[in-house]
PDB file of N, CA, C, O and CB in Angstrom:
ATOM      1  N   UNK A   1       6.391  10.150  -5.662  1.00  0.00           N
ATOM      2  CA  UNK A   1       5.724   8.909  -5.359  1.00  0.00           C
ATOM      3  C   UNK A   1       4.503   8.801  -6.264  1.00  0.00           C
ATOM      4  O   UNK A   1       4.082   9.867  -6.713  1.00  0.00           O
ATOM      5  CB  UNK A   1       5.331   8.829  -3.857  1.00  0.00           C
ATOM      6  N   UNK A   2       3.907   7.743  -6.581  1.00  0.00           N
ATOM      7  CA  UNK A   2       3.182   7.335  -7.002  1.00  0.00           C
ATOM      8  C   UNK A   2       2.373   6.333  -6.749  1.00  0.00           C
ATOM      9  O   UNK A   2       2.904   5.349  -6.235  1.00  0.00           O
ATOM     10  CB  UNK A   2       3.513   7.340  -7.610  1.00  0.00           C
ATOM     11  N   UNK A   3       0.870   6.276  -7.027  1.00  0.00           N
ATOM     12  CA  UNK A   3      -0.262   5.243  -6.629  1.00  0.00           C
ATOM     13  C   UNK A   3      -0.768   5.504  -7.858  1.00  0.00           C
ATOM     14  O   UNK A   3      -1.009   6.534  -8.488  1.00  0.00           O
ATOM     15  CB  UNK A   3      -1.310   5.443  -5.262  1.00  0.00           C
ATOM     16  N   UNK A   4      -0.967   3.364  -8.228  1.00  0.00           N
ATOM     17  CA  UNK A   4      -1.931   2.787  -9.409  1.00  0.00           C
ATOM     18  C   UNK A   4      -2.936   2.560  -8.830  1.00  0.00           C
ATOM     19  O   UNK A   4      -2.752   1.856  -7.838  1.00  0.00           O
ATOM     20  CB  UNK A   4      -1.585   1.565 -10.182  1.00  0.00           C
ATOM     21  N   UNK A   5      -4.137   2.902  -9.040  1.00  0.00           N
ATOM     22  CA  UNK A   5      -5.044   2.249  -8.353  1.00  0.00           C
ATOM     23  C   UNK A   5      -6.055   1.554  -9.704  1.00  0.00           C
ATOM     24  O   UNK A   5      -6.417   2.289 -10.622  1.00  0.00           O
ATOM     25  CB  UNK A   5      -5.804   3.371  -7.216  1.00  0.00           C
ATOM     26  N   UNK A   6      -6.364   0.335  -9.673  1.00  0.00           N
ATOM     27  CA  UNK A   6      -6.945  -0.604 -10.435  1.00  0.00           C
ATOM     28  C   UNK A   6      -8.394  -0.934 -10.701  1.00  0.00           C
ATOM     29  O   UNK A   6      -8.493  -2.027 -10.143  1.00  0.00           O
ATOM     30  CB  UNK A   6      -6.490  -1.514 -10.042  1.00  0.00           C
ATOM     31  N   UNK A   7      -9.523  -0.671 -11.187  1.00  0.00           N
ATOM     32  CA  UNK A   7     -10.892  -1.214 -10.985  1.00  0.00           C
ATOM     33  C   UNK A   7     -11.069  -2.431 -11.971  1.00  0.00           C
ATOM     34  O   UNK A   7     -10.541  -2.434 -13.082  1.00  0.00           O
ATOM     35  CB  UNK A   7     -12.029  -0.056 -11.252  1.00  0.00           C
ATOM     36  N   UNK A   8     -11.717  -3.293 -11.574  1.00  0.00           N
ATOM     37  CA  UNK A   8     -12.375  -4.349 -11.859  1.00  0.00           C
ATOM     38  C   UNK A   8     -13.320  -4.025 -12.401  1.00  0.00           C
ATOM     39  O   UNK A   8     -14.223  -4.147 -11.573  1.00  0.00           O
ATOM     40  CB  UNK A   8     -12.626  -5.073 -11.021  1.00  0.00           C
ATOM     41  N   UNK A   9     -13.922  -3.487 -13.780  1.00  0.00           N
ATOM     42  CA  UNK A   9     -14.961  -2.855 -14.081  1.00  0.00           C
ATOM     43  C   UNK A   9     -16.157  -4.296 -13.978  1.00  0.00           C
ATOM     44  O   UNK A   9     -17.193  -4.127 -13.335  1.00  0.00           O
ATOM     45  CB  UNK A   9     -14.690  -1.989 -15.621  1.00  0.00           C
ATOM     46  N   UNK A  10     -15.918  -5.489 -14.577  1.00  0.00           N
ATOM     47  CA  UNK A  10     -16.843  -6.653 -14.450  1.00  0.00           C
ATOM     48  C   UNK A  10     -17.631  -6.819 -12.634  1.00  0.00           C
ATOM     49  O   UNK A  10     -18.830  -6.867 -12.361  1.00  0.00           O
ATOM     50  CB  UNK A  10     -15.722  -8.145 -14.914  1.00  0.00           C
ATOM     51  N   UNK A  11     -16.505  -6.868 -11.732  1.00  0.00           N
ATOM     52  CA  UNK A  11     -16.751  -6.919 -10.466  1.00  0.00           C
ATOM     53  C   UNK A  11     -17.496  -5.698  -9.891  1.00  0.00           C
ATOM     54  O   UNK A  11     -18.275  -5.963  -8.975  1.00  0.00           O
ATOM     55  CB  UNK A  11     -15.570  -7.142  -9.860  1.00  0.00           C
ATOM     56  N   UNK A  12     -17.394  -4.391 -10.270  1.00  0.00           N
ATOM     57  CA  UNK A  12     -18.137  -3.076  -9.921  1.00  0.00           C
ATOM     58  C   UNK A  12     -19.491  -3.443 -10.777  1.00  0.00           C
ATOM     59  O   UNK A  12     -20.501  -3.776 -10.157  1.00  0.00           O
ATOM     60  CB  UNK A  12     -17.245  -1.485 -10.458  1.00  0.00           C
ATOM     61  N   UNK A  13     -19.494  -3.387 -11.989  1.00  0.00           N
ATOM     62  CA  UNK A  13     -20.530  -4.050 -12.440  1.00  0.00           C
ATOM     63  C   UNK A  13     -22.075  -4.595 -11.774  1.00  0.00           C
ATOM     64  O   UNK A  13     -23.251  -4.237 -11.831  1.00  0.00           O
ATOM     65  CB  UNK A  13     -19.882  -4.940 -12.788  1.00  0.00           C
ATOM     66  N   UNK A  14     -21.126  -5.871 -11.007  1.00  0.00           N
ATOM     67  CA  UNK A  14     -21.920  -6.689 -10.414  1.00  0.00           C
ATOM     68  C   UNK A  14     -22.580  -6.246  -8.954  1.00  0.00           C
ATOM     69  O   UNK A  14     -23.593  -6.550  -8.325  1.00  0.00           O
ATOM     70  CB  UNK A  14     -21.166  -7.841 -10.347  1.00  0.00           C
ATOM     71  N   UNK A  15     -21.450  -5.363  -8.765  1.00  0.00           N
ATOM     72  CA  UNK A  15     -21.675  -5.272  -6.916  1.00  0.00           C
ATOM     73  C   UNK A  15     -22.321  -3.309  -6.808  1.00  0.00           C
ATOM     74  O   UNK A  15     -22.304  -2.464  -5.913  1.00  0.00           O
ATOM     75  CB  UNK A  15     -19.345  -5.601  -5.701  1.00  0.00           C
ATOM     76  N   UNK A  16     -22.665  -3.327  -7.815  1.00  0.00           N
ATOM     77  CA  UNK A  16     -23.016  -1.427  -7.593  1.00  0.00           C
ATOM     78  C   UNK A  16     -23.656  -1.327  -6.742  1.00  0.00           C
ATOM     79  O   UNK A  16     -24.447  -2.255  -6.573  1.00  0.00           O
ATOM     80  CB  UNK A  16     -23.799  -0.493  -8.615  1.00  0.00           C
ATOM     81  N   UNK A  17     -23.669  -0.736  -6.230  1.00  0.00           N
ATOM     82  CA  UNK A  17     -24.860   0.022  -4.664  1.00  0.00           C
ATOM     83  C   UNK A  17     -25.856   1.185  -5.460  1.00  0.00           C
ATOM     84  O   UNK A  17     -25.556   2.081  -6.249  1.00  0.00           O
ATOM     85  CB  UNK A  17     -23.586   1.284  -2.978  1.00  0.00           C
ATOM     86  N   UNK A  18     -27.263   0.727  -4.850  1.00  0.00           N
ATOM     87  CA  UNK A  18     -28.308   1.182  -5.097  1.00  0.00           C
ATOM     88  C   UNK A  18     -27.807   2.881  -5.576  1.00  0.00           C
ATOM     89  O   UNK A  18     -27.919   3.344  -6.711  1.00  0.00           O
ATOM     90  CB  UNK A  18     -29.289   0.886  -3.812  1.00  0.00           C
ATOM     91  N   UNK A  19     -27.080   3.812  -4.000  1.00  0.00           N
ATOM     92  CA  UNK A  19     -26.138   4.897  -4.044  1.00  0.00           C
ATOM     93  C   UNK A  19     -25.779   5.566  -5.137  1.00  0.00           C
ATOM     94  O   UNK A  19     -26.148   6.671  -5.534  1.00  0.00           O
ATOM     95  CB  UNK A  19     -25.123   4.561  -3.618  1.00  0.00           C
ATOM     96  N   UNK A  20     -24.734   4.504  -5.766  1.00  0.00           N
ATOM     97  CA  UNK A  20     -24.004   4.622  -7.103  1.00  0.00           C
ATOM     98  C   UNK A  20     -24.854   4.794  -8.280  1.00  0.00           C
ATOM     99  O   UNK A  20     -24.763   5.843  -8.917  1.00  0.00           O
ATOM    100  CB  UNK A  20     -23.182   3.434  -7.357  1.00  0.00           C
ATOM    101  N   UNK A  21     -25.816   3.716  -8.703  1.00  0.00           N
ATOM    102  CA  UNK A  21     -26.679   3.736  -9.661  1.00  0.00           C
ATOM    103  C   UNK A  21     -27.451   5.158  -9.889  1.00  0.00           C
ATOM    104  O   UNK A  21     -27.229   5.908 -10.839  1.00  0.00           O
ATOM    105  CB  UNK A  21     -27.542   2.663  -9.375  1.00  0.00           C
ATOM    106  N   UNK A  22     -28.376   5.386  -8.867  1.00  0.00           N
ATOM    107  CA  UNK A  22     -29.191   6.221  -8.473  1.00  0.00           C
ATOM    108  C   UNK A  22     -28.378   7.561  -9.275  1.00  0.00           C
ATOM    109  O   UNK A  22     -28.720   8.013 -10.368  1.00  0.00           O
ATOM    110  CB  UNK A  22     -29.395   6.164  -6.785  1.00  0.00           C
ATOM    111  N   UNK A  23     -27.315   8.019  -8.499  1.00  0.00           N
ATOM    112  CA  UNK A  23     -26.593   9.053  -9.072  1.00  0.00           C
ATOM    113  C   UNK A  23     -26.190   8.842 -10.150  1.00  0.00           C
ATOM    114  O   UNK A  23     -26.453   9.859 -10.793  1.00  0.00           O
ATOM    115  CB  UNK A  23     -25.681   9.436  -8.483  1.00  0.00           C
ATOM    116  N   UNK A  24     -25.517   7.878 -11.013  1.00  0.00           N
ATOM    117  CA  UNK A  24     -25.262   8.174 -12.485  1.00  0.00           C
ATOM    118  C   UNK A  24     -26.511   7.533 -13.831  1.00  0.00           C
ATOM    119  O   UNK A  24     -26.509   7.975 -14.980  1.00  0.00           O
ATOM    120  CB  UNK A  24     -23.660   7.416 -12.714  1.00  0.00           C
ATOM    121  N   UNK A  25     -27.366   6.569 -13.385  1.00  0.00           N
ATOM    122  CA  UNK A  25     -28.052   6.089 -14.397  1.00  0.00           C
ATOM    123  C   UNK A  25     -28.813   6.937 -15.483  1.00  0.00           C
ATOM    124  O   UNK A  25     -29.246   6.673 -16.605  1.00  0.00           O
ATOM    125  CB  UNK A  25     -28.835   5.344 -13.834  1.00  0.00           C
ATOM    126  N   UNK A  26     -28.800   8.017 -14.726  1.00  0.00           N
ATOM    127  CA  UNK A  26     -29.560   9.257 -16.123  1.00  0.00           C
ATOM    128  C   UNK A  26     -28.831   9.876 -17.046  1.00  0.00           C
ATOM    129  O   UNK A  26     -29.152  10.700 -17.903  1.00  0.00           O
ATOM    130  CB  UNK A  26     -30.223  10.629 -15.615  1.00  0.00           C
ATOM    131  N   UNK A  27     -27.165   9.072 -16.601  1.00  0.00           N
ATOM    132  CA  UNK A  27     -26.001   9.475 -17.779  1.00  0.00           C
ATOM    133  C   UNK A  27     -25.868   8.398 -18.671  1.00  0.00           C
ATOM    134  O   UNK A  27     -25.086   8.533 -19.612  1.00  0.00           O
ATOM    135  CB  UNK A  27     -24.463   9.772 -17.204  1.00  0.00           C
ATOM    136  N   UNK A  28     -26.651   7.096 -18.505  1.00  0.00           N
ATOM    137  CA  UNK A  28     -26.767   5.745 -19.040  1.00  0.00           C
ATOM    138  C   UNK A  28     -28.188   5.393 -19.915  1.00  0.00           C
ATOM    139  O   UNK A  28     -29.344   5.532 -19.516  1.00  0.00           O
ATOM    140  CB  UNK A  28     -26.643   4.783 -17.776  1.00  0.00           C
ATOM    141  N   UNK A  29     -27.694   4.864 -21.314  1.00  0.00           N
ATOM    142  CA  UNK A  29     -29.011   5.170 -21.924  1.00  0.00           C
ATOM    143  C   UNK A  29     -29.723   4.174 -21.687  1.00  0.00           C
ATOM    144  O   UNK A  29     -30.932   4.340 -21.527  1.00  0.00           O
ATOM    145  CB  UNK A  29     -29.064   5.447 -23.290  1.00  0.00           C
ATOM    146  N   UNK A  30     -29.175   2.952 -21.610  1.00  0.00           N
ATOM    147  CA  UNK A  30     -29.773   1.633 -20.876  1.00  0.00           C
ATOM    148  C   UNK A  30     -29.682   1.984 -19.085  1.00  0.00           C
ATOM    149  O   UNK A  30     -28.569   1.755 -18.611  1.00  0.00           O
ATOM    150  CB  UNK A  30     -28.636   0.031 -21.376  1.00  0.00           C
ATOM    151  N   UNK A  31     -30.652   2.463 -18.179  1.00  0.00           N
ATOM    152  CA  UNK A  31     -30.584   2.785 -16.725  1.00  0.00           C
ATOM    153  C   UNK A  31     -30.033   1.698 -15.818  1.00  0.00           C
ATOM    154  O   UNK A  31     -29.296   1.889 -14.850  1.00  0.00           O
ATOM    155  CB  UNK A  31     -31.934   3.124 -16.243  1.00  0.00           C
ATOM    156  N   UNK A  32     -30.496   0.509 -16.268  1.00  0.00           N
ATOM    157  CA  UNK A  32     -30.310  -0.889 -15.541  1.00  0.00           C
ATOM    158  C   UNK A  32     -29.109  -1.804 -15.999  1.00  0.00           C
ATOM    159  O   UNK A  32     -28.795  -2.865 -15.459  1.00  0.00           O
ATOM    160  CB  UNK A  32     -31.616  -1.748 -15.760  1.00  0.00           C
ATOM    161  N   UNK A  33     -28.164  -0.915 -17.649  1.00  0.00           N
ATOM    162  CA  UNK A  33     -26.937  -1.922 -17.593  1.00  0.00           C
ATOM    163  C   UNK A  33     -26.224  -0.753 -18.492  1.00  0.00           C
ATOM    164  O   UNK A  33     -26.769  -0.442 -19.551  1.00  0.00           O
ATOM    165  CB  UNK A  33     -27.114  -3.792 -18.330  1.00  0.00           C
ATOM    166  N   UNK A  34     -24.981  -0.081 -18.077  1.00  0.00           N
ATOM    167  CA  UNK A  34     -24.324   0.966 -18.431  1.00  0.00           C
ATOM    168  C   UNK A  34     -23.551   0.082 -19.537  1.00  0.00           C
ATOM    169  O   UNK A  34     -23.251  -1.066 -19.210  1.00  0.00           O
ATOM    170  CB  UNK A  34     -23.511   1.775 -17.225  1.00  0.00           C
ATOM    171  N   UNK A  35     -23.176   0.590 -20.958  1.00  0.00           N
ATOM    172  CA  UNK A  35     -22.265   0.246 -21.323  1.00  0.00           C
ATOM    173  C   UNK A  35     -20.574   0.430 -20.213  1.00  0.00           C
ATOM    174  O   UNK A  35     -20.513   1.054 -19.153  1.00  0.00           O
ATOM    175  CB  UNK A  35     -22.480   0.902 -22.568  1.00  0.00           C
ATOM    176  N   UNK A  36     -19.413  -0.312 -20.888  1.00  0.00           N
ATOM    177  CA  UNK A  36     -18.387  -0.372 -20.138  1.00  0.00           C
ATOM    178  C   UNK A  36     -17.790   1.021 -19.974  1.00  0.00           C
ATOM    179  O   UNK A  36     -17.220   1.356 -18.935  1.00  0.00           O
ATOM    180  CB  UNK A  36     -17.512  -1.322 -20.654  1.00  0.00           C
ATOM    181  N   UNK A  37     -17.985   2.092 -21.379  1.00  0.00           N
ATOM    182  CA  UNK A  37     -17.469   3.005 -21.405  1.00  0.00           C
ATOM    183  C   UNK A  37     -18.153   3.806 -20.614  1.00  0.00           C
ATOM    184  O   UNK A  37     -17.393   4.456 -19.895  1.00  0.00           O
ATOM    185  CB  UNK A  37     -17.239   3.317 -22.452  1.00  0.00           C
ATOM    186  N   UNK A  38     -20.091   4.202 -20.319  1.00  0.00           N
ATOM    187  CA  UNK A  38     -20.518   4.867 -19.834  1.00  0.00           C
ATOM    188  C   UNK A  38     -20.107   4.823 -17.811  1.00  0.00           C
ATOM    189  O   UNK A  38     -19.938   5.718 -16.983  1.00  0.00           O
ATOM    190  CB  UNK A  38     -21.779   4.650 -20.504  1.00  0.00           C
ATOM    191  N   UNK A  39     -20.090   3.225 -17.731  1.00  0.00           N
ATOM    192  CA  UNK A  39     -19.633   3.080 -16.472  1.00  0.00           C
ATOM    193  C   UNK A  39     -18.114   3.743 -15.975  1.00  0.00           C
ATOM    194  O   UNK A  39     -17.788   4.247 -14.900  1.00  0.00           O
ATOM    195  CB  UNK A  39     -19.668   1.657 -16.329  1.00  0.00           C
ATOM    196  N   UNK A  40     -17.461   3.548 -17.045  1.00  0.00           N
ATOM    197  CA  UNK A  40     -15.780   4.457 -16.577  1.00  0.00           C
ATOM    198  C   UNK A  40     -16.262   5.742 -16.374  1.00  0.00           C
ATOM    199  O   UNK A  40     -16.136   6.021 -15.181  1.00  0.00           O
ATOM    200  CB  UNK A  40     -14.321   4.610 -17.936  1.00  0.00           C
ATOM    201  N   UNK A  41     -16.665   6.479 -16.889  1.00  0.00           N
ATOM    202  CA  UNK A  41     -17.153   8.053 -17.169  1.00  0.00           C
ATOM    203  C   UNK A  41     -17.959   7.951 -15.708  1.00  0.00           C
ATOM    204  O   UNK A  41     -17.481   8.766 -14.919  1.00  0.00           O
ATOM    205  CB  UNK A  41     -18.319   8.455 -18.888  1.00  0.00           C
ATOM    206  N   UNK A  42     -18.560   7.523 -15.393  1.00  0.00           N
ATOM    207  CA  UNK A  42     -19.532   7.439 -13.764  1.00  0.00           C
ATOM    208  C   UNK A  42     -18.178   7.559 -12.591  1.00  0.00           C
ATOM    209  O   UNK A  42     -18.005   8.446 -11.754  1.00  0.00           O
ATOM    210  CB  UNK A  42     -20.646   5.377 -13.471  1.00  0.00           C
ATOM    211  N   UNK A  43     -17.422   6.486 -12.836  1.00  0.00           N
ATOM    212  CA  UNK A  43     -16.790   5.964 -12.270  1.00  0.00           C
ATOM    213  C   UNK A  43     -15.806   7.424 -11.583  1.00  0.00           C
ATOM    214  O   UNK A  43     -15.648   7.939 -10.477  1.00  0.00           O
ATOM    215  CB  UNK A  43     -16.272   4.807 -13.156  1.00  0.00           C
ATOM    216  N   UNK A  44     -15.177   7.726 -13.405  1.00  0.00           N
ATOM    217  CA  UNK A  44     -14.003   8.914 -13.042  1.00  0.00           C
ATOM    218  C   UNK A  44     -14.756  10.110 -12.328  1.00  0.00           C
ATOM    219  O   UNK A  44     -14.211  11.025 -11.710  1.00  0.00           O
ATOM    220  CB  UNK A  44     -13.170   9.590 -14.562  1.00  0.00           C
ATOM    221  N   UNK A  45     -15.948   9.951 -12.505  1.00  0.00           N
ATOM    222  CA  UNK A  45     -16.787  11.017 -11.831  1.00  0.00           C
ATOM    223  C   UNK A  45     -16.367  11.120 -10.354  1.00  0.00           C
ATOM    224  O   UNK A  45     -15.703  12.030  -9.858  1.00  0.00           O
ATOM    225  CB  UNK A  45     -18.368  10.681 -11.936  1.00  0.00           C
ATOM    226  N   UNK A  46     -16.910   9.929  -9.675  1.00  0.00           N
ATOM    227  CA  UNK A  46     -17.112   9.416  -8.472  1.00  0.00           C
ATOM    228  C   UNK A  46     -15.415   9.376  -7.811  1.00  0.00           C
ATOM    229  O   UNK A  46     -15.105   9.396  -6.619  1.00  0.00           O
ATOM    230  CB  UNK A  46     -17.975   7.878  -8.658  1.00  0.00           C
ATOM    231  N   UNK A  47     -14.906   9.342  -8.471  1.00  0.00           N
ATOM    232  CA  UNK A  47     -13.182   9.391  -8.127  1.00  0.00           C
ATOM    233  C   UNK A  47     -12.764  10.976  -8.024  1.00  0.00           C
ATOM    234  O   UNK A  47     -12.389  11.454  -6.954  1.00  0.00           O
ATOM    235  CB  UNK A  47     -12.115   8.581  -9.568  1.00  0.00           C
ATOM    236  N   UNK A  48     -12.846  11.626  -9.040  1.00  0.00           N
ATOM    237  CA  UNK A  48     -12.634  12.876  -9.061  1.00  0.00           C
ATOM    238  C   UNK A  48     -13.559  13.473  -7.710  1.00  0.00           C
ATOM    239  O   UNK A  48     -12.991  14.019  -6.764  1.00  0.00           O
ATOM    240  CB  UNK A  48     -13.006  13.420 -10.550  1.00  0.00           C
ATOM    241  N   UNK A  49     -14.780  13.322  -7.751  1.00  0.00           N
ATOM    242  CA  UNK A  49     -15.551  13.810  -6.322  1.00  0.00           C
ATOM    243  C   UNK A  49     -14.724  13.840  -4.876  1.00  0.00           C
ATOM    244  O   UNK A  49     -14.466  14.700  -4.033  1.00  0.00           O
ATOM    245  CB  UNK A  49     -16.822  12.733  -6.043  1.00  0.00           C
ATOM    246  N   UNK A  50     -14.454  12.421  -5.060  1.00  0.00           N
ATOM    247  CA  UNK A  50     -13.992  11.979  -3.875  1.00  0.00           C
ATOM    248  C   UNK A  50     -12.303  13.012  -3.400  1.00  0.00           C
ATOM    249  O   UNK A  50     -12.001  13.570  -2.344  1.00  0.00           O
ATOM    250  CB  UNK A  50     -13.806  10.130  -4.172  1.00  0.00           C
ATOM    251  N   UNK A  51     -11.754  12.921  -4.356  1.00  0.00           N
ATOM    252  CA  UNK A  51     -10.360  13.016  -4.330  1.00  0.00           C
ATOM    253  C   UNK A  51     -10.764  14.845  -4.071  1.00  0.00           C
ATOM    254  O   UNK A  51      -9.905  15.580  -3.583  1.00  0.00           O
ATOM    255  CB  UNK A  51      -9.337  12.297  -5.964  1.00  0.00           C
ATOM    256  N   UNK A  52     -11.714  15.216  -4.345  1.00  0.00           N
ATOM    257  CA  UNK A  52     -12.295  17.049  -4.473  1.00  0.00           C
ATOM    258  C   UNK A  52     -11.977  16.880  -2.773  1.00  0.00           C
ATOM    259  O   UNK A  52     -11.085  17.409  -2.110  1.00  0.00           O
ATOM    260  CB  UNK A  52     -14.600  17.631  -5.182  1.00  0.00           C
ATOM    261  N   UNK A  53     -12.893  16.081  -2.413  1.00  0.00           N
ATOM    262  CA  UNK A  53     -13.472  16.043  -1.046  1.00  0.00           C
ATOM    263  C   UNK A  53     -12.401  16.016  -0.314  1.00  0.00           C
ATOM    264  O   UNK A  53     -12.312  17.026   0.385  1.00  0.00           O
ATOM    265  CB  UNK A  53     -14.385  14.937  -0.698  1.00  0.00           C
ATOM    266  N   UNK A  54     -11.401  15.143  -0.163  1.00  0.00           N
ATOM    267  CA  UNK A  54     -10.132  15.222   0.348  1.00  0.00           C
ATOM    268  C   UNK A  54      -9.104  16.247   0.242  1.00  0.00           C
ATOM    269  O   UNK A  54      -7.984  16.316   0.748  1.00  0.00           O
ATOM    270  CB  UNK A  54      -9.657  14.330  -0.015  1.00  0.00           C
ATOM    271  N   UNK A  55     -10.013  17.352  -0.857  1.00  0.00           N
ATOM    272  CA  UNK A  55      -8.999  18.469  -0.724  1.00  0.00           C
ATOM    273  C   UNK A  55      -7.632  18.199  -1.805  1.00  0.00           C
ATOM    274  O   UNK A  55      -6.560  18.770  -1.603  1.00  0.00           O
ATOM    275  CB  UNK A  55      -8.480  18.506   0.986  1.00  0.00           C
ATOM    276  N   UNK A  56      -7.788  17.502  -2.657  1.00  0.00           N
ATOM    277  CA  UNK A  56      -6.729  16.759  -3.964  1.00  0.00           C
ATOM    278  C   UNK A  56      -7.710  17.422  -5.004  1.00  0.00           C
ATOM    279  O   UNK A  56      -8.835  17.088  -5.377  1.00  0.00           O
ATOM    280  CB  UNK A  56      -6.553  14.590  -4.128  1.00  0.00           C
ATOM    281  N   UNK A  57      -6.771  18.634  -5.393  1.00  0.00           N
ATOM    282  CA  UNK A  57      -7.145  19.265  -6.999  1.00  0.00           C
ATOM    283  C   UNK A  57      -6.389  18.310  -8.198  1.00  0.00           C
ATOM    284  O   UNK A  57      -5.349  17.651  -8.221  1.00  0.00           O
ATOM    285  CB  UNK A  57      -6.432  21.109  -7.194  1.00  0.00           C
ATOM    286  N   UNK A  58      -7.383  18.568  -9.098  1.00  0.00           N
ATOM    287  CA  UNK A  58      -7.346  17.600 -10.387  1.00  0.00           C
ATOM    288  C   UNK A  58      -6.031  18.163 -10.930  1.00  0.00           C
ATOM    289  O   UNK A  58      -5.753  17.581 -11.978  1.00  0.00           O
ATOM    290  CB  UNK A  58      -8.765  17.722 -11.579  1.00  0.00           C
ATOM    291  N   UNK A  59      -5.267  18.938 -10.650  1.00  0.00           N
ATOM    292  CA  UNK A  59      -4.022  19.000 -11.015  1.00  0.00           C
ATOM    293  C   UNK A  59      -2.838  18.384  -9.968  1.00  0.00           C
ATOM    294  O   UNK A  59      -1.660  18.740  -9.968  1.00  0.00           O
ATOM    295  CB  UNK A  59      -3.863  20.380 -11.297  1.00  0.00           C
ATOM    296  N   UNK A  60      -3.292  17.630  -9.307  1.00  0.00           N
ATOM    297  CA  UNK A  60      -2.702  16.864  -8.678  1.00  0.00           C
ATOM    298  C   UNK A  60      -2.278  15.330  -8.711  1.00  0.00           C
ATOM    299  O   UNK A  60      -1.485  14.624  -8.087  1.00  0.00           O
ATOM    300  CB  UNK A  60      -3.173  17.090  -7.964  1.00  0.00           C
ATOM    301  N   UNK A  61      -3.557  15.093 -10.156  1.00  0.00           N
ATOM    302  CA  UNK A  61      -3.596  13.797  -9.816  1.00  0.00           C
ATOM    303  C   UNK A  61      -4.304  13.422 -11.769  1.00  0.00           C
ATOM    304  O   UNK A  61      -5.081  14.261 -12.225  1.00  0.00           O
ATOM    305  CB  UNK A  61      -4.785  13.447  -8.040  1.00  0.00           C
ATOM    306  N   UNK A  62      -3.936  12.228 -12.635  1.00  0.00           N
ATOM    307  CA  UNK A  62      -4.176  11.922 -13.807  1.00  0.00           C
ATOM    308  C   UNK A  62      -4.983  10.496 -13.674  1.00  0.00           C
ATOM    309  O   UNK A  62      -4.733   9.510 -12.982  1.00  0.00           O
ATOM    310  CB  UNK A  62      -2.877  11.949 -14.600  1.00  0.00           C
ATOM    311  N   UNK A  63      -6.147  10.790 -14.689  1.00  0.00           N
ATOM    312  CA  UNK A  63      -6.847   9.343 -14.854  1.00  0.00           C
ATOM    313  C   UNK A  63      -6.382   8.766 -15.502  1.00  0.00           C
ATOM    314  O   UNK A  63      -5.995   9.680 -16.230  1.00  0.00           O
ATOM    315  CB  UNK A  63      -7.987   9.143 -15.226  1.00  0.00           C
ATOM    316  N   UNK A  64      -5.829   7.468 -16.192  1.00  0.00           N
ATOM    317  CA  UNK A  64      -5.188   6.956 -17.188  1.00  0.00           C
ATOM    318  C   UNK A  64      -6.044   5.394 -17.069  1.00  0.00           C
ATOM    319  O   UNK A  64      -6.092   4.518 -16.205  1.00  0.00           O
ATOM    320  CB  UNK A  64      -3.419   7.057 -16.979  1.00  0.00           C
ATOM    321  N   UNK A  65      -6.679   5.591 -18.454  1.00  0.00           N
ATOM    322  CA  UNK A  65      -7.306   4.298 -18.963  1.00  0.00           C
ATOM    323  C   UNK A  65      -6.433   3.255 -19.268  1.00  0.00           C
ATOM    324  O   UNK A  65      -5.297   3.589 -19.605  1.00  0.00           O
ATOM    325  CB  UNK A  65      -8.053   4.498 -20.126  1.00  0.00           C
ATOM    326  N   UNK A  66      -6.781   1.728 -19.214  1.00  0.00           N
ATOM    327  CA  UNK A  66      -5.811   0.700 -20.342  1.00  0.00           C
ATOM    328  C   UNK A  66      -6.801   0.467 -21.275  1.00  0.00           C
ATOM    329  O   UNK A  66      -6.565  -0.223 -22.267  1.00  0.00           O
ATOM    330  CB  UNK A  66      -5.132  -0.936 -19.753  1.00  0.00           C
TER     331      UNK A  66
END
C-alpha cells in the first residue's frame, strides 16, 4: 500500500504557526520569509520528526519532491 501525501508550499507559507517558525527560522537566512527550497528542508524535517514519533523508521518511508 501506499500514501501520497501533498503540501501546498504557497498555503503553508501563509498559514505557519508562530511553533513552526520559531523552530526552523535559524535554518533560514531571511528569518521572516524562507526561500521555497529552505521551507521544504524545514518541512521534511518536521515530517520525518513526526513519523520518528509514531514509531515509523526512515526506512520505512521516502520523501519524493516534484
Amino acid at each position: 500500500m501506499e500514501l501520497l501525501l501533498t503540501l501546498d508550499i504557497d498555503v503553508i507559507r501563509v498559514e505557519m504557526k508562530p511553533a513552526f517558525t520559531s523552530k526552523y527560522k535559524s535554518n533560514w537566512v531571511d528569518q521572516e520569509n524562507p526561500t521555497d527550497v529552505e521551507l521544504k528542508e524545514s518541512l521534511k524535517d518536521e515530517v520525518n520528526v513526526g513519523l520518528r514519533y509514531l514509531g515509523i523508521s526512515e526506512d520505512m518511508f521516502e520523501i519524493v519532491e516534484s
